[in-house]
N, C-alpha and C positions, 0 to 999 in steps of 0.2 A: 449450454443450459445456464441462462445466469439465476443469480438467489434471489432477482425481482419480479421473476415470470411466475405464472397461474403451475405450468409444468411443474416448475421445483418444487412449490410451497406445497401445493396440493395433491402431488404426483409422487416424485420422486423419493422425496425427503421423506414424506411419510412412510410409504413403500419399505424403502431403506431402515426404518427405525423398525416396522415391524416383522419385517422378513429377519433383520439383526437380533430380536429378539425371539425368533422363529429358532435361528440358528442356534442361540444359546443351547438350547435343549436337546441337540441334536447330541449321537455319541461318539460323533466324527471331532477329534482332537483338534481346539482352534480354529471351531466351523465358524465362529459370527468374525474371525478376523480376514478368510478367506471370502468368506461372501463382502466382506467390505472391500477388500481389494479390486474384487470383481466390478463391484457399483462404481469404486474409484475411476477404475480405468474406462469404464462403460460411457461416465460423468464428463470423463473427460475428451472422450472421443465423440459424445454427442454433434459440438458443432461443425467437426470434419474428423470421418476416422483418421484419416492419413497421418494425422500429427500425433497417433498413438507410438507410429516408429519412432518420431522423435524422441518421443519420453521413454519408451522404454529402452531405445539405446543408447540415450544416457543413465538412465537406471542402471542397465547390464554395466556398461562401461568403469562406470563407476566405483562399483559393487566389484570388480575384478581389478581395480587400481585400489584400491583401501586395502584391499584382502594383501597387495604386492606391497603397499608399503609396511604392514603389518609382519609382512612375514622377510623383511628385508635388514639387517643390520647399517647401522651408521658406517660413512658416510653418502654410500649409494640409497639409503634411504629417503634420504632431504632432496636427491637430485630426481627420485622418483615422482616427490611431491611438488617439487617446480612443474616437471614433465607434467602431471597430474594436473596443474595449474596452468599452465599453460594449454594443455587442451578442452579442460572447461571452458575459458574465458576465447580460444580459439570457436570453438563452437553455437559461443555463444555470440561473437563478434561477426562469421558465417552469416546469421541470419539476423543480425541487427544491424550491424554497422559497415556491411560491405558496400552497399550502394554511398554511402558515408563516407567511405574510405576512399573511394573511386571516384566521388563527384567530386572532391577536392584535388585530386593528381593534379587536373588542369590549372588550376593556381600555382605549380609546382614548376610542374613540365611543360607544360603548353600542350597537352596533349589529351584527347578524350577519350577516357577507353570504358565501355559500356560493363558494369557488372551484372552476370547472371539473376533471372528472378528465383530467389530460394523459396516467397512465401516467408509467414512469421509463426512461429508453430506458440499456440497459446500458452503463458505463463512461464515461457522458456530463459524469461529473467529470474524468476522466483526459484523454480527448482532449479537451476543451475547454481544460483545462491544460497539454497537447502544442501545439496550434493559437496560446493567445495567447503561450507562449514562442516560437514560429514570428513569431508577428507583432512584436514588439520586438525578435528581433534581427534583421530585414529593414528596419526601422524605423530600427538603427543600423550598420544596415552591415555587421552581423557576416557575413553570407552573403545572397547571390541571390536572389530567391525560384525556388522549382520550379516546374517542368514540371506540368500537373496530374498526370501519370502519377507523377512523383516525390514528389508531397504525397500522394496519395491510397495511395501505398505504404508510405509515410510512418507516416503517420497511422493507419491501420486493421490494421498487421502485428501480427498474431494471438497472438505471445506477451504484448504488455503492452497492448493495445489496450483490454480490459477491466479492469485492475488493475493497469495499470503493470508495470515501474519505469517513470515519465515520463522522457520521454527528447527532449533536443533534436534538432531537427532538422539541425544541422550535424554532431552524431558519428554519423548513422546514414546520411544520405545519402552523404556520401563513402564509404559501405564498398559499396553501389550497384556499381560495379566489380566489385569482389570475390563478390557476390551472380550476376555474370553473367558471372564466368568460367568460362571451360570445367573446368578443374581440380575446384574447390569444395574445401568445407573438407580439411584433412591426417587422416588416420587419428589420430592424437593427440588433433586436437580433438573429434573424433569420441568419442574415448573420455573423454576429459575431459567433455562434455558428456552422457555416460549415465551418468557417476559424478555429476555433478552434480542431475542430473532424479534418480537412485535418492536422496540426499539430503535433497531436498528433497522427493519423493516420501510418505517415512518420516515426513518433520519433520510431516506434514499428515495423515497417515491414522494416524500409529500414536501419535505425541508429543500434539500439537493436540487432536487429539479424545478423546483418553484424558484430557486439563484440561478437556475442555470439560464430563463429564459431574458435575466436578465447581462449576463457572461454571454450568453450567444449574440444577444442583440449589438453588443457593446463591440464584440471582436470582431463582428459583420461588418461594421460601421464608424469604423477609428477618428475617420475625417469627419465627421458631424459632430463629435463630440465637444462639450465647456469641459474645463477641469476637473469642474464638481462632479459632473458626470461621468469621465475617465475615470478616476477616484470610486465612484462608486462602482463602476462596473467593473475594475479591477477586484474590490473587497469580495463583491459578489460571486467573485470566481473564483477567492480566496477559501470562503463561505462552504459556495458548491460541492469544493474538490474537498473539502474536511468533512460532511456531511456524509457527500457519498465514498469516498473512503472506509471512515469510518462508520458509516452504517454497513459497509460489504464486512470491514472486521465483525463489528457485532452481529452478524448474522454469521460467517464462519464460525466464531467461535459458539455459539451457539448451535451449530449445525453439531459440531464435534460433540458436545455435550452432550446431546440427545444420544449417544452412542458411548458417552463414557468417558471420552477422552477431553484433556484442556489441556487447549492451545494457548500462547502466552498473548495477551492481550498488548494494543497497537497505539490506542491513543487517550490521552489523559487531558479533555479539555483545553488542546494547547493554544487557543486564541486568547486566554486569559494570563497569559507568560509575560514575564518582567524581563523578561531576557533571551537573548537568542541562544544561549547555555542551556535555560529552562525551556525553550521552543522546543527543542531536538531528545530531551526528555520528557517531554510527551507526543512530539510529534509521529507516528511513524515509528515508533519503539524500537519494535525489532531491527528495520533499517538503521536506525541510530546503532544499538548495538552491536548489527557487522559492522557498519563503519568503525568504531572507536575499535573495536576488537580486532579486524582482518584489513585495516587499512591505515587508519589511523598510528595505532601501537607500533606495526610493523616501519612502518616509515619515520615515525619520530626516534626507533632505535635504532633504523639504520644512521643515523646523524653521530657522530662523535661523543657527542654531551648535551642532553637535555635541558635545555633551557626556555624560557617565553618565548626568544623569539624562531626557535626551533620548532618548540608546539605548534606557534604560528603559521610557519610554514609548512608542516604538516599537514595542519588544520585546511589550510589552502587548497594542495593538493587531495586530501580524502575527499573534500567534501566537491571540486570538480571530477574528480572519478564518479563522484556519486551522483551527480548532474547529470554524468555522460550514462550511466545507467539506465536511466531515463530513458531516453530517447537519443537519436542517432540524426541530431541537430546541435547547431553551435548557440543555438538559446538553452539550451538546457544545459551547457557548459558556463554559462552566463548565469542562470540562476543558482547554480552549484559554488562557484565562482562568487556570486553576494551575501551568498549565507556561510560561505569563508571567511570571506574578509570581516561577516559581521560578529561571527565567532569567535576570530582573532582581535579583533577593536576588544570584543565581551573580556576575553581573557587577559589583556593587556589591562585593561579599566579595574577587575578585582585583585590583579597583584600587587599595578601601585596605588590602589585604594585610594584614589584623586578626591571622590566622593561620592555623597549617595544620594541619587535622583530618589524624587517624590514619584509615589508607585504610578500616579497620572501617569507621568511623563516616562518612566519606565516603558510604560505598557505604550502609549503610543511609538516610542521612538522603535521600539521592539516590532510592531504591528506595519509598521512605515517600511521598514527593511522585508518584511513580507510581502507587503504587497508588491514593490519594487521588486523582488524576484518573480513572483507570477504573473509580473507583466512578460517577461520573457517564457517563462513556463507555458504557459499557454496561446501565445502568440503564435503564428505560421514559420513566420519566419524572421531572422534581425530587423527588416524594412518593416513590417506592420508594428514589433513591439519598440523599433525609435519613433514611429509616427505616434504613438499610445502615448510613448512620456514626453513628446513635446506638445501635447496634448493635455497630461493628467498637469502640467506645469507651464499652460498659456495665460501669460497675464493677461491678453484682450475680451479673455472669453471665461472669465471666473466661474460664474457663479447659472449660468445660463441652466434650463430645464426643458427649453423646446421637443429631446428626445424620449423623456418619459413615460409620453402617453404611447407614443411610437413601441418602446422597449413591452412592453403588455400586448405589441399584437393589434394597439388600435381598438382595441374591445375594452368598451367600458366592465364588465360584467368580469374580464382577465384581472382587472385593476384587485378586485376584492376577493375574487379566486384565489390568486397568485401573492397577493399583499399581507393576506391571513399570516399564509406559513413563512412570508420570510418574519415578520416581526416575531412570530415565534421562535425561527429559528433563530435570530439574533437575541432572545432572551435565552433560549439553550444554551447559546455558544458562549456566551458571558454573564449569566448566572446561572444560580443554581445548582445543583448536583449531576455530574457527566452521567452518560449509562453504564462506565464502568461502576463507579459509586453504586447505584442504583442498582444493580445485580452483584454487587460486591453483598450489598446490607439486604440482597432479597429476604423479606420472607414472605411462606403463602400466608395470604389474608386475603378477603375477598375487595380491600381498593389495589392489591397489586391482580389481583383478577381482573377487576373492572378497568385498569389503566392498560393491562395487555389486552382484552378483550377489545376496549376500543380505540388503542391504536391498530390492531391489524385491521377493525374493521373499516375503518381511513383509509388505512394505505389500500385496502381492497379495493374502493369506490376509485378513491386515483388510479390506480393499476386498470380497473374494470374501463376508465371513461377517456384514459390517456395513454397513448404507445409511449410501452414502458422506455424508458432512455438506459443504451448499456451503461454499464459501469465507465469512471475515467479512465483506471486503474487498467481494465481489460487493453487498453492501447500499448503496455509498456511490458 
């Protein structure tokens, strides 16, 4: 059930907020946390039950490895939590990276050996990444481990379950209380939270997808392309993938809200970055934060002596781990791989403080290294995203626009449909106030009424007159 369909907006979610508030009042101990659990997992198993085992035996799993490292003295401890670590990221490898593993032997060995179809059981990147952040801080003491009732609530709550924002397990449990008070959320937050979801609502049906039809055209059609064009169509899918991202954030977190709880929010405007430092600090938040935390830290201590060009190496290495996250292709180690090395230039460049670019060219050179990885990101494969940059970089064919009218579909009538929302969306993306802002400084007044009331009912008419487009994010 994604958060752009008629189901959820008008079905589910509602349902859920007021049966949850049904429950508050009930004299069963903790009844609105159990009926959310219920919805969770209901939520989750809508688009195929099957993949309910998967989540919940890594829940169980889990949930019975914390509890062992918890109750284990040093140094059989740490060796629990390797073990621990090495079977999340095994199981998670199982169903992402095996066919991955296996199509490459034959470069190896000379030998083809066919791996099993496992299926990809939805969001199995994200809560596998909720679960081992769960187990290294039980591991240092940061918190307890849960109840299984507490982990399993935990872990499979329906607004980020499938796509995030990752969220640890110490800022959501403590609001647990607050989940099963009688009261529930203030009328405020209430309205802050449908100002939020219409926001992000928009960012995704009318922004996102209005780039995307110009991202689809573009990666259909490599060999047709002038520069100017490659260029553009690469942005365009820079564009896309931040819109609906971060329109699925602002709708999770705003899902959560409606019931009480806050989730950590994902993106802070990052097309407006002077740097690829300042990219990965708004980009993708939570992601940034396990890297620097569970990837990053660990690897530059394992090195002898901290130094730049140790950070840098590190840097290298986290952030192709984080590529490889992604997806279970060697483009997605590529573009993991160029916002390494751009992060390592970034940090070399403020230590020996050579000098200081004018904020133009900041932002370009910053934005250039972007797009240059999502040539890879979302390419098929190496051969389509080398054919793209020799392409987004053909002196014979600069400046050409013969595909244009093509990329709209050949419909005049597509040109002003679809041309509306990106200019808007390119004033969103680089000025003005992001939707965090903007739900940051809510308050109710009837022009934050009026700007929620008529964005849903936008994204309504798009949603009503066009099949809605999944999420990006739902691929990884």
């Amino acid at each position: 059930m994604s958060f752009n369909s008629f189901d959820y907006i008008l079905v589910f979610l509602p349902a859920v907020f007021i049966l949850c508030q049904l429950a508050r009042r009930l004299p069963l101990a903790r009844a609105p946390q159990i009926f959310i659990l219920l919805a969770s997992l209901f939520f989750y198993a809508w688009p195929k039950p099957f993949n309910l085992v998967y989540l919940t035996g890594s829940i169980l799993a889990n949930w019975l490895l914390a509890r062992w490292i918890a109750a284990t003295p040093q140094p059989s401890r740490k060796r629990i939590l390797q073990l621990s670590l090495i079977l999340n990221i095994g199981y998670l490898a199982a169903f992402k990276y095996l066919n991955f593993i296996f199509g490459n032997i034959p470069y190896l060995v000379h030998r083809h050996i066919h791996a099993p179809e496992l299926g990809f059981p939805l969001g199995i990147s994200f809560f596998t990444l909720t679960q081992v952040m769960y187990l290294v801080d039980c591991y240092e003491e940061l918190l307890e481990p849960s109840t299984l009732f507490d982990h399993a609530t935990f872990v499979s709550f329906f607004p980020y379950v499938i796509s995030g924002p990752i969220s640890r397990a110490k800022r959501i449990r403590h609001q647990f209380p607050a989940l099963n008070a009688r009261t529930g959320p203030s009328t405020e937050t209430l309205a802050r939270a449908l100002y939020l979801f219409s926001l992000g609502l928009i960012k995704k049906v009318v922004l996102a997808d209005a780039f995307s039809i110009i991202a689809t055209y573009g990666y259909g059609n490599i060999a047709k392309l002038s520069a100017l064009e490659g260029w553009a169509v690469v942005s365009a899918y820079a564009l896309q993938l931040y819109f609906d991202f971060s329109g699925y954030s602002d709708m999770a977190i705003a899902s959560a809200l409606f019931l009480g709880i806050e989730v950590p929010r994902n993106f802070d405007a990052p097309m407006r970055s002077l740097s690829m430092i300042e990219f990965w600090q708004r980009w993708h938040i939570t992601l940034s934060a396990f890297i620097t935390t569970y990837l990053y830290t660990p690897i530059l201590r394992s090195f002898r002596k901290a130094t730049v060009h140790t950070a840098a190496v590190a840097t290298l290495i986290a952030m192709a781990i984080a590529g490889l996250w992604h997806g279970a292709n060697w483009t997605f180690v590529i573009f993991g791989t160029i916002h390494g090395v751009g992060l390592a230039i970034n940090q070399y460049w403020k230590k020996s403080k050579i000098m200081k670019l004018p904020h133009w060219l900041s932002w370009l050179v910053t934005f250039f290294i972007i797009d240059l990885g999502f040539v890879f990101f979302r390419a098929r494969n190496l051969s389509a995203a080398l054919l793209l940059l020799t392409r987004m970089f053909n002196p014979h064919d600069l400046l050409g626009t013969s595909n244009v009218f093509d990329m709209y579909g050949g419909v005049t009538s597509n040109v002003i449909i679809y041309a509306i929302p990106q200019i808007a969306g390119l004033a969103a993306a680089f000025i003005g106030k992001s939707s965090d802002q903007l739900a940051h400084e809510f308050k109710p007044s009837w022009r934050t009424y009026a700007v929620a009331s008529a964005c849903m009912l936008i994204a309504m008419l798009y949603l009503n007159s066009n099949v809605a487009q999944p999420f990006v994010y739902f691929g990884f």
